[in-house]
N, C-alpha and C positions, 0 to 999 in steps of 0.2 A: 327354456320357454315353457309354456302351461297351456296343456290342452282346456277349450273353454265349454264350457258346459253351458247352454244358451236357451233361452225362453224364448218358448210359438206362441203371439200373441192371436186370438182367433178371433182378429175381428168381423164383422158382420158381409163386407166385401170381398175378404179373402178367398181367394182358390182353396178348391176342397184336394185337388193333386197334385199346382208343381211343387210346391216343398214338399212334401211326400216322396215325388218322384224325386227330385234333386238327392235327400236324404234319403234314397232305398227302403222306405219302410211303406208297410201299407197304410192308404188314405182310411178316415175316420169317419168321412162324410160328413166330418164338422170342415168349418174354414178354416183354414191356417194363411194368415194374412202377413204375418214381420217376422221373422228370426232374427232378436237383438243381439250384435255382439259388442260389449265396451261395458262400462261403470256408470249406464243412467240409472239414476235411483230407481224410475220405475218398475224396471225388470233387471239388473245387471247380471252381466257372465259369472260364474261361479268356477272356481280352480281350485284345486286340491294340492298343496306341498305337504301334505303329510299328517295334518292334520282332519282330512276331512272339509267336504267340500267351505270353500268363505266365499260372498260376496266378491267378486274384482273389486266396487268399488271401496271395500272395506280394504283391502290390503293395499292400496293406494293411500289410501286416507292415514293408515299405518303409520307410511314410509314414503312419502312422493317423490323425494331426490329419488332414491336408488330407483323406484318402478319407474319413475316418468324422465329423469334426466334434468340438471340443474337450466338446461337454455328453455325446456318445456317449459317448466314450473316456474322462472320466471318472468315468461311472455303469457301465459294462461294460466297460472293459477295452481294450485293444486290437486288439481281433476283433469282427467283423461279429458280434452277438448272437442271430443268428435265420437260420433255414435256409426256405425257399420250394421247395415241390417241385409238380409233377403228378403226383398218385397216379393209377392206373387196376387196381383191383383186377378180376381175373378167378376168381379162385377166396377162400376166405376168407385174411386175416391170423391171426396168432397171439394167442390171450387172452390181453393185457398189464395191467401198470400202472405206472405211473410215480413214483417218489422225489418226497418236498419237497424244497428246497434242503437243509435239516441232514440229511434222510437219507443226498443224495448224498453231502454230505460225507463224514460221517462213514463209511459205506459204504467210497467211495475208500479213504479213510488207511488204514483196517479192512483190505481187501485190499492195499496196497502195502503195507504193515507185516509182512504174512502172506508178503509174497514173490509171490504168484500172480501169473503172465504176465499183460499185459494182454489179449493173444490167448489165453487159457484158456478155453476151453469152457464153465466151468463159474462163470467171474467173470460177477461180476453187474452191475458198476460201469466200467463203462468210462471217464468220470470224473468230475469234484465239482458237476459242474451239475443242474440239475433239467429237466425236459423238459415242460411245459407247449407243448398244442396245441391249433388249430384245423382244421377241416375245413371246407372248400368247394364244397356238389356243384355238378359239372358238367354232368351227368347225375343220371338217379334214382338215390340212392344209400343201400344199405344198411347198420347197423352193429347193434351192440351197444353200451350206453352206460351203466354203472352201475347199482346194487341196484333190482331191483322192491322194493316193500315184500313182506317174505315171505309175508303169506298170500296172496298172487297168487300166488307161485311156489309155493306148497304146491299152492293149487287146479289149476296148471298140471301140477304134477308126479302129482297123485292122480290127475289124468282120465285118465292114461297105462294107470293099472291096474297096474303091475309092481311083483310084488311088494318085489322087491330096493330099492325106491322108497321105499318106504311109512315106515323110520323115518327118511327125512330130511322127507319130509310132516309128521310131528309133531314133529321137533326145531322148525321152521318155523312152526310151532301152538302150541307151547310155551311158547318161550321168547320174552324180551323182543328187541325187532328188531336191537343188535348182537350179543346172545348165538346168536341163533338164525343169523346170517349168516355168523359167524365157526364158528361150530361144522359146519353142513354145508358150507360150503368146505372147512374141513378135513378132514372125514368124507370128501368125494367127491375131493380128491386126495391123500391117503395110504390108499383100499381100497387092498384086493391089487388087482393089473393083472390077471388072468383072469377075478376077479370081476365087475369093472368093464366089462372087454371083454363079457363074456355081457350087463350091465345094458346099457351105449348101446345093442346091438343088438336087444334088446326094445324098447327105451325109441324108438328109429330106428322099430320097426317100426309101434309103435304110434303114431310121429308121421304117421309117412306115410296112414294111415288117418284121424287126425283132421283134419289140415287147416288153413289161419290161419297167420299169420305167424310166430308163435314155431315152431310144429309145423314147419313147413316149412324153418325157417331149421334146427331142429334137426336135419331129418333129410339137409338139405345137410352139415352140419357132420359129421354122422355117414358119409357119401357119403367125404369130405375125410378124415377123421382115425379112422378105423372103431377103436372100443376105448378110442379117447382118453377121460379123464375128463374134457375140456374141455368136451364135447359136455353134462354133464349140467350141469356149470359156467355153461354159457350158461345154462340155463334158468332163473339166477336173476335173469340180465339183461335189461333193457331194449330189447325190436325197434325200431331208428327206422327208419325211411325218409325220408329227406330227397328234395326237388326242385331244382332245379336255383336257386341261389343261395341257399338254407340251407344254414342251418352248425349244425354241433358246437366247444362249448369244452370240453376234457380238461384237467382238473388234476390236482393231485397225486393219487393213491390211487384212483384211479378207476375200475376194471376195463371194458375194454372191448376191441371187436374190429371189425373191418370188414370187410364179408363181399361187397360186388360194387359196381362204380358208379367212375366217377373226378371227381375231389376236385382241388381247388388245396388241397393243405396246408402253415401255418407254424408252426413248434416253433423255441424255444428253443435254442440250437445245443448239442445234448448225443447221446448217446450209450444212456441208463441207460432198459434194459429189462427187468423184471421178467416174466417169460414165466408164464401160468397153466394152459396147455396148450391145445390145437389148432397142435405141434411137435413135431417131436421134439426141438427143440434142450433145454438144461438147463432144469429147474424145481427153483427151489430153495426150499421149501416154507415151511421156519420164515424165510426173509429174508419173503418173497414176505406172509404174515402179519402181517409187523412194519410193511408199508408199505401193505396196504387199506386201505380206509376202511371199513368194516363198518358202512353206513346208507345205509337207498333213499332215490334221489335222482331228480327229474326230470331226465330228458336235457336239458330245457332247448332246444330249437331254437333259434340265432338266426336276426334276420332282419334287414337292413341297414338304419342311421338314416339314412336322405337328408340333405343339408345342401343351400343354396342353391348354392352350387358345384356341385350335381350328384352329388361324393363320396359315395359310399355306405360307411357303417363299421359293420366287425363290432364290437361292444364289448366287450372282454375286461378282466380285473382285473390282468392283468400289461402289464410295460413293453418286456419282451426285445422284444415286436413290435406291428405296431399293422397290422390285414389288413383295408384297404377296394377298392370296388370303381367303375370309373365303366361307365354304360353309355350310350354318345353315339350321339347320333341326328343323321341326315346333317344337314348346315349350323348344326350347333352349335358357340356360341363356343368357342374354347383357351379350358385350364384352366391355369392357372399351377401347378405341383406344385416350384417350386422351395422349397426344406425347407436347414435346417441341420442336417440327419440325413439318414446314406444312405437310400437307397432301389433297390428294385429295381422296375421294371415290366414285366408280362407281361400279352401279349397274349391272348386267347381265344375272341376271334371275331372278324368281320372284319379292319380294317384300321384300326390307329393310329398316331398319328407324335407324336415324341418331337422337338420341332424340326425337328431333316433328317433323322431317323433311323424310318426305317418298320417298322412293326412287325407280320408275318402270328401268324395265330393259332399258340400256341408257341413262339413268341418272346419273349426279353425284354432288358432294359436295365439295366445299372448308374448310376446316378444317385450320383456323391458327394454330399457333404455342402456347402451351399451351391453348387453348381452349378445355373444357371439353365437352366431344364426347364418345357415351356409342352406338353399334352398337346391333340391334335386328332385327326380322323378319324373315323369310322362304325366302331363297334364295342366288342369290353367291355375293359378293363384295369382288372388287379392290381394295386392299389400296396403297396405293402411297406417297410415303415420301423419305426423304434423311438420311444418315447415316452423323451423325454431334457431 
């Protein structure tokens, strides 16, 4: 296996400490938002067999039988199928949602047809894959997760008082649960933006006065994105709060957003984000409609299925990934993890070894595919692989 050498990507929302703290090194006072591990082009993990550090995704591209395994490569292609990150949000993420596979597609061809840069601001489809995810707190962590049923969000939005409020209260009341979801999404991100701006800041003030976790999350949100239509957008969303080894699964069309806490997250290795507002980046309205889901859903918490082995699995309905967890107690037997699917392991507390290969908290390992891999040690680790 191959210790990975991994990019802190510092985005603008990122935590200035827990990856700092997670990896024992001192904070920068810049943000450190994602530690990627896996072969996305953008940042990929870096390994050294002797040569001095390569790319991951180059020594895959190499060799994909041997690194990936002949049932990988040919169910997914010749690229690692899932990307492994530590999230550490510090302030909130952007209200997104993600394409099905036929969206992407056709999406993609839609815009390379049309000529649009891929680097264009304003493309939507960066490329043909779909982006299903999971979340892992590692910490307490907050998000946003898909439609309340609307007369929650009605009664959420009436207790506010404001007027400017009030016909999306009864579109809400109204109508039947996709007409009424699809209809004030649309209402609250194509008002006029001065309009709007005066609404969140009523809508802010009066959260700050009532209190509760929606209130609260709203008037953070408003704190973050003062004017944004995003801000009344939440309020049709789902408050979770996870604890530390609960998860969120994110499919296709799901609106949702992540607002503080760090997370072990695996997606799909894609790119395709539909932005809903809490950005300034592009929002593009009629796409962004075409791909909701317009129906309340429970956010669903998982929580890990122990097996006799000790593996702990989140259960998910897709194959690009499969995200379990082990948590070894001192003087417990190796676990055998050797797989005929890659894998990645990361570490997150203590101290685990990978054979000869030690592993501190924020660290992790490349596992090819049939490579024999026996996990030991006091502490938690990630495994990360694909169902193939």
């Amino acid at each position: 296996m191959d210790r990975l050498a991994n990019t802190v990507r510092p985005y603008a929302w990122g935590s200035t400490t827990l990856i700092p703290e997670l990896l024992g090194t001192d904070p920068t006072g810049e943000p450190q938002a994602e530690m990627w591990m896996g072969a996305h082009p953008g940042a990929p993990s870096r390994i050294d067999r002797g040569a001095g550090e390569t790319p991951l995704s180059d020594v895959i591209a190499a060799d994909p039988t041997t690194e990936l395994g002949d049932a990988a490569v040919a169910k997914f292609g010749p690229r690692l199928p899932f990307l492994l990150k530590v999230l550490a949000a510090g302030a909130p993420l952007s209200l997104q949602v993600h394409p099905d596979l036929a969206q992407a597609q056709r999406g993609y061809a839609d815009e390379e047809s049309a000529g649009v840069p891929l680097g264009a601001p304003h493309r939507n489809y960066k490329d043909a894959n779909y982006k299903p995810e999971l979340i892992c707190a590692l910490t307490t962590f907050e998000g946003l997760c898909g439609f309340r049923a609307p007369e929650e969000s009605a009664d959420l939005l009436a207790a506010l008082d404001v007027d400017s409020l009030k016909p999306y209260v009864d579109l809400l009341r109204a109508h039947p649960e996709e007409a009424a979801l699809r209809e004030v999404l649309t209402a609250v991100l194509s008002a006029d933006p001065q309009e709007m701006a005066a609404t969140v800041a009523e809508a802010a003030a009066a959260c700050e006065r009532l209190g509760g976790d929606p209130y609260r999350a709203c008037a953070t949100l408003a704190h973050h994105f003062p004017g944004d239509p995003g801000v009344i957008a939440a309020m049709l969303l789902n408050h979770v709060r996870l604890q530390p080894g609960e998860a969120l699964f994110l499919g296709a069309g799901v609106p949702h957003a992540y607002l503080s806490g760090m997370g072990v997250e695996i997606m799909a290795n894609s790119d395709n984000v539909l932005r809903c507002g809490l950005t300034p980046k592009h929002v593009d309205v009629p796409e962004l409609l075409r791909v909701v889901r317009f129906e309340a859903t429970d956010p669903g918490v998982l929580r890990p299925e122990a097996s006799e082995t000790g593996e702990e699995l989140y259960d998910t309905p897709i194959d690009e990934f499969r995200l379990s967890r082990f948590v070894r107690a001192e003087g417990g037997a190796p676990t055998d993890l050797t797989a005929a699917t890659p894998q990645i392991v990361l570490c997150t507390a203590g101290a685990v070894e990978l054979d000869d290969l030690r592993l501190a908290p924020g660290q992790a390992a490349f596992v090819r595919a049939g490579e024999k891999a026996e996990l030991s040690g006091t502490g938690t680790a990630f495994r990360a692989t694909v169902v193939a």
